[in-house]
C-alpha positions as CSV (number, residue, x, y, z in Angstrom):
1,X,-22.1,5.0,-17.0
2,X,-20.2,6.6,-20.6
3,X,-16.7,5.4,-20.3
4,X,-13.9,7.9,-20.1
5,X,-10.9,8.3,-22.1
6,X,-8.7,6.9,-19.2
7,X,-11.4,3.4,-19.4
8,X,-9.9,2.7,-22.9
9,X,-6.2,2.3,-21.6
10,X,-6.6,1.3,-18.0
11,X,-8.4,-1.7,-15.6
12,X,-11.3,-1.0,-14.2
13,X,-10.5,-1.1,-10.8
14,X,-7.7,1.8,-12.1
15,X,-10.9,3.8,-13.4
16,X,-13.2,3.4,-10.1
17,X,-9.4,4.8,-8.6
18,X,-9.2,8.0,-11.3
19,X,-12.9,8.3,-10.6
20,X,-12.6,9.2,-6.7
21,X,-9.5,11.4,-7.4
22,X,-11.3,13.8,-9.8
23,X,-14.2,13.9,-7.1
24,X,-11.7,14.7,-4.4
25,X,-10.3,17.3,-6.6
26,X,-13.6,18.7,-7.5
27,X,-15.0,18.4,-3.7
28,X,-11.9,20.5,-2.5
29,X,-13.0,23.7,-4.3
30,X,-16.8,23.3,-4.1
31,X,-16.9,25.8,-1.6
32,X,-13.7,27.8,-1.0
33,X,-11.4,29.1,-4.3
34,X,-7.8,27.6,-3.5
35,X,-6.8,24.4,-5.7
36,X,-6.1,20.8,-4.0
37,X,-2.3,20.9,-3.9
38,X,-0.6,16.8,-4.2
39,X,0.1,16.4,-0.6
40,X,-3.8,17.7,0.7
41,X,-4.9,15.4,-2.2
42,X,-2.5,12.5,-0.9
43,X,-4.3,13.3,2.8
44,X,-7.6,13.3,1.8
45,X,-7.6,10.0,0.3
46,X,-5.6,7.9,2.7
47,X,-2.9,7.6,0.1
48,X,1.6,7.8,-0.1
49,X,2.2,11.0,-1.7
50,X,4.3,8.9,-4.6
51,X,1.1,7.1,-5.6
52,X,-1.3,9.8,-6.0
53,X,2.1,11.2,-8.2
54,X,1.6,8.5,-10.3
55,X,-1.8,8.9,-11.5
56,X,-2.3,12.4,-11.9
57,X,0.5,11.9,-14.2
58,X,-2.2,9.3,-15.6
59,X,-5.6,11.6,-15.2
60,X,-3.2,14.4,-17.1
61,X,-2.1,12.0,-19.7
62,X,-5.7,11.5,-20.4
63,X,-6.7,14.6,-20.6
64,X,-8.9,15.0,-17.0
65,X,-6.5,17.4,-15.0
66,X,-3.9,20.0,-15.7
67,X,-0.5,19.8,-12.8
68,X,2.5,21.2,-13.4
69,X,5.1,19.4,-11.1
70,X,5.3,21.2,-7.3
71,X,2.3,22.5,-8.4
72,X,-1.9,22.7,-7.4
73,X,-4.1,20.0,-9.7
74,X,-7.4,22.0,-11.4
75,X,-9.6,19.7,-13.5
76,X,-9.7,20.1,-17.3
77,X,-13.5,20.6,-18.5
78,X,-13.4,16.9,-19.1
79,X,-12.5,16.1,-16.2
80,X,-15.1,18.3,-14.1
81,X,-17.7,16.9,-16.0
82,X,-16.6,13.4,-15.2
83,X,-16.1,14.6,-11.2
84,X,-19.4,16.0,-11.6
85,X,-21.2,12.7,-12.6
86,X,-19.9,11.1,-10.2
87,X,-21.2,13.3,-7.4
88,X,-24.2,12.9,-8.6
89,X,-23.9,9.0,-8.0
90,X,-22.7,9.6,-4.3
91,X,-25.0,11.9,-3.3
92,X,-28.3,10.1,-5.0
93,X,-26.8,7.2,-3.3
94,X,-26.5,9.0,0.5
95,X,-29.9,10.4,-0.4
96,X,-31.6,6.9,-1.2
97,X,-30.0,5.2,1.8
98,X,-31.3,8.0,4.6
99,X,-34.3,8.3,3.2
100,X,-35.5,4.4,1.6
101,X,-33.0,2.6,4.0
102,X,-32.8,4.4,7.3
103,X,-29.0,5.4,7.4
104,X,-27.9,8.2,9.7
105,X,-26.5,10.9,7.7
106,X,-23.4,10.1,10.0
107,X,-23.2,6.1,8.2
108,X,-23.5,7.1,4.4
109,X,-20.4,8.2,2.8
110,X,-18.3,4.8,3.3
111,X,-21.8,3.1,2.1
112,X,-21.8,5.4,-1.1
113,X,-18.1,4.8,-1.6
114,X,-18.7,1.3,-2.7
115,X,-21.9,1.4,-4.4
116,X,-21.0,4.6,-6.3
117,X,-18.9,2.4,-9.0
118,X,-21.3,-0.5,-8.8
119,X,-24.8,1.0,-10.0
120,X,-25.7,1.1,-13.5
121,X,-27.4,4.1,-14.9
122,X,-30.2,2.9,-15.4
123,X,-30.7,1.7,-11.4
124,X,-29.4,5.8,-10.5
125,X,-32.2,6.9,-12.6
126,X,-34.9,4.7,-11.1
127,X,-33.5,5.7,-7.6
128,X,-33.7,9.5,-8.8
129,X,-37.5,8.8,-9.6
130,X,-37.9,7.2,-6.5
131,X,-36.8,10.0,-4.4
132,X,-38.8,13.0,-6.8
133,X,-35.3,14.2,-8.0
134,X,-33.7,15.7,-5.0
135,X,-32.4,18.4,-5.4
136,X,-28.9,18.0,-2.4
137,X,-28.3,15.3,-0.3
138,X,-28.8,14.8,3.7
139,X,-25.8,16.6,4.2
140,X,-27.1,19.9,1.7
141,X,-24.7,19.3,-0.8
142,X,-26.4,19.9,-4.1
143,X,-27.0,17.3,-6.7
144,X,-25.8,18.0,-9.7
145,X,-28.3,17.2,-12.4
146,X,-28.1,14.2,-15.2
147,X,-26.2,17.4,-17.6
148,X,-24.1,17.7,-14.7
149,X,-25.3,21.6,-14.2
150,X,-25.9,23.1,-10.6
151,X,-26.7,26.0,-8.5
152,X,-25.1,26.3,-5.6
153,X,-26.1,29.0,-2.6
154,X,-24.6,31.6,-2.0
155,X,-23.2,30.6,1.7
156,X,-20.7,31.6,4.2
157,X,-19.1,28.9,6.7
158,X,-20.2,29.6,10.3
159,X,-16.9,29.8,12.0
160,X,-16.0,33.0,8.8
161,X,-20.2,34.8,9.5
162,X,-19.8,38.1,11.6
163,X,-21.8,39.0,14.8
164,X,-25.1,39.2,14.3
165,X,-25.1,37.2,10.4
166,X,-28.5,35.9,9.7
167,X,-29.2,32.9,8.0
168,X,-30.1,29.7,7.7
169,X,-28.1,26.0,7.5
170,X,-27.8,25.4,4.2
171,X,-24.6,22.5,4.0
172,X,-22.8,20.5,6.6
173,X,-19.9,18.8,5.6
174,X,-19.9,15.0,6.3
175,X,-16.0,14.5,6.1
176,X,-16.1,14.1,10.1
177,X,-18.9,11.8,11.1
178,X,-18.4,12.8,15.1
179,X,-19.2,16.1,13.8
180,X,-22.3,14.8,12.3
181,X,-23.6,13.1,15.5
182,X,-22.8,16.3,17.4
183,X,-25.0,18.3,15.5
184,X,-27.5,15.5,15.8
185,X,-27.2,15.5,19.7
186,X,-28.0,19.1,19.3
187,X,-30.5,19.2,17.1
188,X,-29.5,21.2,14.5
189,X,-30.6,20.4,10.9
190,X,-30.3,21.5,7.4
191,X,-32.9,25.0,6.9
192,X,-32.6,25.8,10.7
193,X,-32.7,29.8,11.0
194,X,-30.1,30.7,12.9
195,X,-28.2,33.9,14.2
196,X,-24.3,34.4,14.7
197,X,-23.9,35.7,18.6
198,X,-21.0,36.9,20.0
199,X,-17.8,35.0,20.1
200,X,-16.8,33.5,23.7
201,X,-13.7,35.0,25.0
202,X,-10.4,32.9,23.8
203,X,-12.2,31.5,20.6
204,X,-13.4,28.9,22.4
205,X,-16.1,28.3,19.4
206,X,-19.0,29.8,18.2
207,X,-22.1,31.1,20.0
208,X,-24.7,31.0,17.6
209,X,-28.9,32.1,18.6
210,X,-31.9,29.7,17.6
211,X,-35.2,30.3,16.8
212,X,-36.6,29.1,20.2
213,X,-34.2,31.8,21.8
214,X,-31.5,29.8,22.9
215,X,-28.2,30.7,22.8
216,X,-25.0,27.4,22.4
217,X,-21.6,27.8,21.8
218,X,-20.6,24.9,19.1
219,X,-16.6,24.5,18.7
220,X,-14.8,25.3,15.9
221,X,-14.5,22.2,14.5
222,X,-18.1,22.1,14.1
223,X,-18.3,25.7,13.1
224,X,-16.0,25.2,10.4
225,X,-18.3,22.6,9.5
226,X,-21.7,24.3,9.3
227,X,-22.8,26.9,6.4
228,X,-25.3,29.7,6.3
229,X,-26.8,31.4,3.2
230,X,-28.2,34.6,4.7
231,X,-31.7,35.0,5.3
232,X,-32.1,38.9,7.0
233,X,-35.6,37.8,7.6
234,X,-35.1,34.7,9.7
Protein backbone atom coordinates (compact mmCIF):
# COMPACT_ATOMS: atom_id res chain seq x y z
CA UNK A 1 0.00 0.00 0.00
CA UNK A 2 1.65 3.90 -0.88
CA UNK A 3 1.97 5.47 2.43
CA UNK A 4 0.06 8.68 3.09
CA UNK A 5 1.14 11.89 4.31
CA UNK A 6 -0.35 11.18 7.83
CA UNK A 7 2.21 7.50 7.75
CA UNK A 8 5.24 9.95 7.81
CA UNK A 9 4.26 11.65 11.28
CA UNK A 10 2.18 9.02 12.93
CA UNK A 11 2.36 4.99 14.28
CA UNK A 12 0.95 2.67 12.33
CA UNK A 13 -1.59 1.51 14.28
CA UNK A 14 -2.66 5.62 14.23
CA UNK A 15 -2.68 5.09 10.27
CA UNK A 16 -4.86 1.72 10.17
CA UNK A 17 -7.11 4.29 12.69
CA UNK A 18 -7.06 7.48 10.00
CA UNK A 19 -7.56 4.78 7.40
CA UNK A 20 -11.11 3.54 8.68
CA UNK A 21 -12.17 7.16 9.44
CA UNK A 22 -11.80 8.44 5.82
CA UNK A 23 -13.75 5.22 4.80
CA UNK A 24 -16.48 5.96 7.21
CA UNK A 25 -16.52 9.46 5.89
CA UNK A 26 -16.57 8.45 2.38
CA UNK A 27 -19.20 5.39 3.04
CA UNK A 28 -21.57 8.02 4.58
CA UNK A 29 -22.15 9.87 1.32
CA UNK A 30 -21.89 7.07 -1.16
CA UNK A 31 -25.31 7.04 -1.61
CA UNK A 32 -27.27 10.06 -0.16
CA UNK A 33 -25.72 13.90 -0.57
CA UNK A 34 -25.59 15.14 3.22
CA UNK A 35 -21.90 15.21 4.88
CA UNK A 36 -21.00 12.89 8.04
CA UNK A 37 -21.41 15.50 10.89
CA UNK A 38 -18.60 14.55 14.22
CA UNK A 39 -21.22 13.07 16.39
CA UNK A 40 -22.81 10.40 13.34
CA UNK A 41 -19.05 9.91 12.60
CA UNK A 42 -18.35 9.31 16.55
CA UNK A 43 -21.57 6.70 16.24
CA UNK A 44 -20.62 4.94 13.49
CA UNK A 45 -17.43 3.89 14.68
CA UNK A 46 -18.08 2.94 18.27
CA UNK A 47 -15.99 5.90 19.37
CA UNK A 48 -16.23 9.22 22.46
CA UNK A 49 -17.03 12.12 20.50
CA UNK A 50 -13.65 13.85 22.05
CA UNK A 51 -11.57 11.17 20.34
CA UNK A 52 -12.86 11.23 16.91
CA UNK A 53 -12.18 15.37 17.79
CA UNK A 54 -8.84 14.58 18.09
CA UNK A 55 -8.01 13.11 14.82
CA UNK A 56 -9.86 14.87 12.40
CA UNK A 57 -7.96 17.63 13.80
CA UNK A 58 -4.99 15.09 12.66
CA UNK A 59 -6.60 13.82 9.11
CA UNK A 60 -7.10 17.93 8.54
CA UNK A 61 -3.64 18.69 9.65
CA UNK A 62 -2.49 16.32 6.95
CA UNK A 63 -4.28 17.40 4.53
CA UNK A 64 -7.10 14.35 4.11
CA UNK A 65 -10.41 16.23 5.29
CA UNK A 66 -11.66 19.78 5.47
CA UNK A 67 -13.91 20.55 9.19
CA UNK A 68 -14.49 23.61 10.41
CA UNK A 69 -15.30 23.32 14.25
CA UNK A 70 -19.37 22.51 14.92
CA UNK A 71 -19.23 21.70 11.53
CA UNK A 72 -19.89 18.47 8.80
CA UNK A 73 -16.25 16.66 7.76
CA UNK A 74 -16.00 16.32 3.56
CA UNK A 75 -12.75 14.60 2.35
CA UNK A 76 -10.12 16.73 0.56
CA UNK A 77 -9.27 15.01 -2.97
CA UNK A 78 -6.45 13.30 -1.08
CA UNK A 79 -8.27 12.04 1.17
CA UNK A 80 -11.10 10.51 -1.12
CA UNK A 81 -8.57 8.89 -3.01
CA UNK A 82 -7.11 7.35 0.08
CA UNK A 83 -10.90 6.34 1.30
CA UNK A 84 -11.23 5.03 -2.01
CA UNK A 85 -8.33 2.52 -1.89
CA UNK A 86 -9.27 1.34 0.93
CA UNK A 87 -12.71 0.29 -0.12
CA UNK A 88 -11.35 -1.40 -2.52
CA UNK A 89 -9.39 -3.61 0.01
CA UNK A 90 -12.69 -4.26 2.02
CA UNK A 91 -14.70 -5.09 -0.53
CA UNK A 92 -12.11 -7.46 -2.61
CA UNK A 93 -11.72 -8.88 0.75
CA UNK A 94 -15.74 -9.59 1.50
CA UNK A 95 -15.78 -10.67 -2.10
CA UNK A 96 -12.77 -13.30 -1.71
CA UNK A 97 -14.07 -14.64 1.58
CA UNK A 98 -18.01 -15.44 0.19
CA UNK A 99 -16.89 -16.62 -2.68
CA UNK A 100 -13.15 -18.77 -2.10
CA UNK A 101 -13.99 -19.19 1.75
CA UNK A 102 -17.71 -19.72 2.15
CA UNK A 103 -18.63 -16.59 4.41
CA UNK A 104 -22.25 -15.57 4.63
CA UNK A 105 -22.49 -12.13 3.32
CA UNK A 106 -23.90 -11.62 6.95
CA UNK A 107 -20.09 -12.73 8.59
CA UNK A 108 -17.78 -10.49 6.31
CA UNK A 109 -17.40 -7.04 7.29
CA UNK A 110 -15.76 -7.67 10.94
CA UNK A 111 -13.53 -10.38 8.88
CA UNK A 112 -12.52 -7.53 6.38
CA UNK A 113 -11.98 -5.10 9.22
CA UNK A 114 -8.90 -6.80 10.20
CA UNK A 115 -7.45 -8.10 7.13
CA UNK A 116 -8.00 -4.81 5.30
CA UNK A 117 -4.72 -3.27 6.97
CA UNK A 118 -2.88 -6.58 6.86
CA UNK A 119 -2.65 -7.53 3.04
CA UNK A 120 0.00 -6.34 0.89
CA UNK A 121 -0.72 -5.14 -2.59
CA UNK A 122 0.60 -7.46 -4.15
CA UNK A 123 -1.69 -10.44 -2.26
CA UNK A 124 -5.10 -7.80 -3.25
CA UNK A 125 -3.92 -8.08 -6.75
CA UNK A 126 -3.59 -11.83 -6.80
CA UNK A 127 -6.94 -12.09 -5.04
CA UNK A 128 -8.48 -9.57 -7.68
CA UNK A 129 -7.18 -12.16 -10.38
CA UNK A 130 -8.51 -14.79 -8.59
CA UNK A 131 -11.98 -13.64 -8.52
CA UNK A 132 -11.92 -12.17 -12.59
CA UNK A 133 -11.90 -8.52 -11.17
CA UNK A 134 -15.37 -8.09 -9.64
CA UNK A 135 -16.78 -5.55 -10.33
CA UNK A 136 -19.10 -4.94 -6.41
CA UNK A 137 -19.05 -7.01 -3.62
CA UNK A 138 -21.71 -9.61 -2.09
CA UNK A 139 -23.45 -6.81 -0.70
CA UNK A 140 -23.55 -4.65 -4.49
CA UNK A 141 -21.42 -2.16 -3.36
CA UNK A 142 -19.11 -1.36 -6.31
CA UNK A 143 -15.40 -1.84 -6.28
CA UNK A 144 -13.60 0.79 -7.03
CA UNK A 145 -10.88 0.04 -9.52
CA UNK A 146 -6.90 -0.04 -8.76
CA UNK A 147 -7.13 4.15 -10.15
CA UNK A 148 -9.67 4.36 -7.61
CA UNK A 149 -12.44 5.34 -10.43
CA UNK A 150 -16.21 3.92 -10.29
CA UNK A 151 -19.59 3.95 -11.67
CA UNK A 152 -22.07 3.70 -9.47
CA UNK A 153 -26.05 3.05 -10.49
CA UNK A 154 -28.27 5.13 -10.60
CA UNK A 155 -30.63 3.73 -7.59
CA UNK A 156 -33.30 4.66 -5.32
CA UNK A 157 -33.62 3.11 -1.68
CA UNK A 158 -36.78 0.95 -1.39
CA UNK A 159 -38.38 2.49 1.53
CA UNK A 160 -38.02 6.36 -0.80
CA UNK A 161 -39.40 4.13 -4.56
CA UNK A 162 -43.15 5.14 -5.28
CA UNK A 163 -46.07 2.73 -5.98
CA UNK A 164 -45.60 0.79 -8.77
CA UNK A 165 -41.34 1.63 -9.14
CA UNK A 166 -39.77 -0.99 -11.23
CA UNK A 167 -36.53 -2.26 -10.70
CA UNK A 168 -34.18 -4.44 -9.75
CA UNK A 169 -31.84 -5.02 -6.30
CA UNK A 170 -28.90 -3.43 -7.03
CA UNK A 171 -27.11 -2.77 -3.19
CA UNK A 172 -27.93 -3.93 0.23
CA UNK A 173 -26.28 -2.39 2.95
CA UNK A 174 -24.41 -4.74 5.30
CA UNK A 175 -24.22 -2.26 8.41
CA UNK A 176 -26.99 -4.53 10.14
CA UNK A 177 -26.16 -8.16 9.69
CA UNK A 178 -29.94 -9.29 11.15
CA UNK A 179 -30.94 -7.40 8.21
CA UNK A 180 -28.76 -9.47 6.10
CA UNK A 181 -30.13 -12.89 7.30
CA UNK A 182 -33.65 -11.50 6.90
CA UNK A 183 -33.27 -11.06 3.40
CA UNK A 184 -31.62 -14.35 3.22
CA UNK A 185 -34.64 -16.07 4.99
CA UNK A 186 -36.57 -14.51 2.26
CA UNK A 187 -34.71 -15.03 -0.46
CA UNK A 188 -34.12 -11.96 -1.88
CA UNK A 189 -30.73 -11.38 -3.72
CA UNK A 190 -28.79 -8.85 -5.47
CA UNK A 191 -30.43 -8.51 -9.50
CA UNK A 192 -33.89 -9.79 -8.18
CA UNK A 193 -36.61 -7.81 -10.37
CA UNK A 194 -38.81 -6.46 -8.21
CA UNK A 195 -42.02 -4.16 -8.08
CA UNK A 196 -42.92 -1.44 -5.36
CA UNK A 197 -46.80 -2.40 -4.24
CA UNK A 198 -48.81 -0.52 -2.19
CA UNK A 199 -47.87 0.57 1.25
CA UNK A 200 -49.77 -1.32 4.24
CA UNK A 201 -51.87 0.96 6.23
CA UNK A 202 -49.88 2.66 9.33
CA UNK A 203 -46.40 2.30 7.43
CA UNK A 204 -46.05 -0.86 8.73
CA UNK A 205 -43.23 -1.54 5.91
CA UNK A 206 -43.00 -2.06 2.49
CA UNK A 207 -45.08 -4.34 0.27
CA UNK A 208 -43.05 -5.01 -2.57
CA UNK A 209 -44.22 -7.75 -5.85
CA UNK A 210 -41.72 -10.56 -7.12
CA UNK A 211 -41.31 -12.06 -10.17
CA UNK A 212 -43.07 -15.41 -9.24
CA UNK A 213 -46.13 -13.15 -8.31
CA UNK A 214 -45.92 -12.94 -4.77
CA UNK A 215 -46.62 -10.16 -2.87
CA UNK A 216 -44.37 -9.50 1.07
CA UNK A 217 -44.38 -6.70 3.12
CA UNK A 218 -40.53 -6.30 4.40
CA UNK A 219 -40.17 -3.54 7.41
CA UNK A 220 -38.62 -0.53 7.14
CA UNK A 221 -35.64 -1.26 8.51
CA UNK A 222 -35.03 -3.55 5.83
CA UNK A 223 -36.57 -1.31 3.26
CA UNK A 224 -34.27 1.38 4.12
CA UNK A 225 -31.79 -1.13 3.52
CA UNK A 226 -32.48 -2.41 0.05
CA UNK A 227 -31.83 -0.32 -3.32
CA UNK A 228 -33.36 -0.52 -6.79
CA UNK A 229 -31.95 0.93 -10.06
CA UNK A 230 -35.16 1.00 -12.24
CA UNK A 231 -35.59 -1.47 -14.85
CA UNK A 232 -39.35 -0.52 -16.54
CA UNK A 233 -38.93 -3.78 -18.32
CA UNK A 234 -38.58 -6.18 -15.39
Amino acid sequence: MSSSPIARTVPRTTVDAADDYLKTIYSHTEWQPDPITPNQLATRLGLAPSSVTEMVKKLHAAGLVDHRPYGPITLTPAGEQRALAMLRRHRLIETWLVRVHGYGWDEVHDEAEVLEHALSDRLLDAIDAQLGRPQRDPHGDIIPAADGSLRRPDAVRLDQAPFGFAGRVVRISDRDPDVLRVLDQLGIELDEPVWVGESPEGGAGVAILRRAGTEIVVSPAVAGSVWLEARPEV
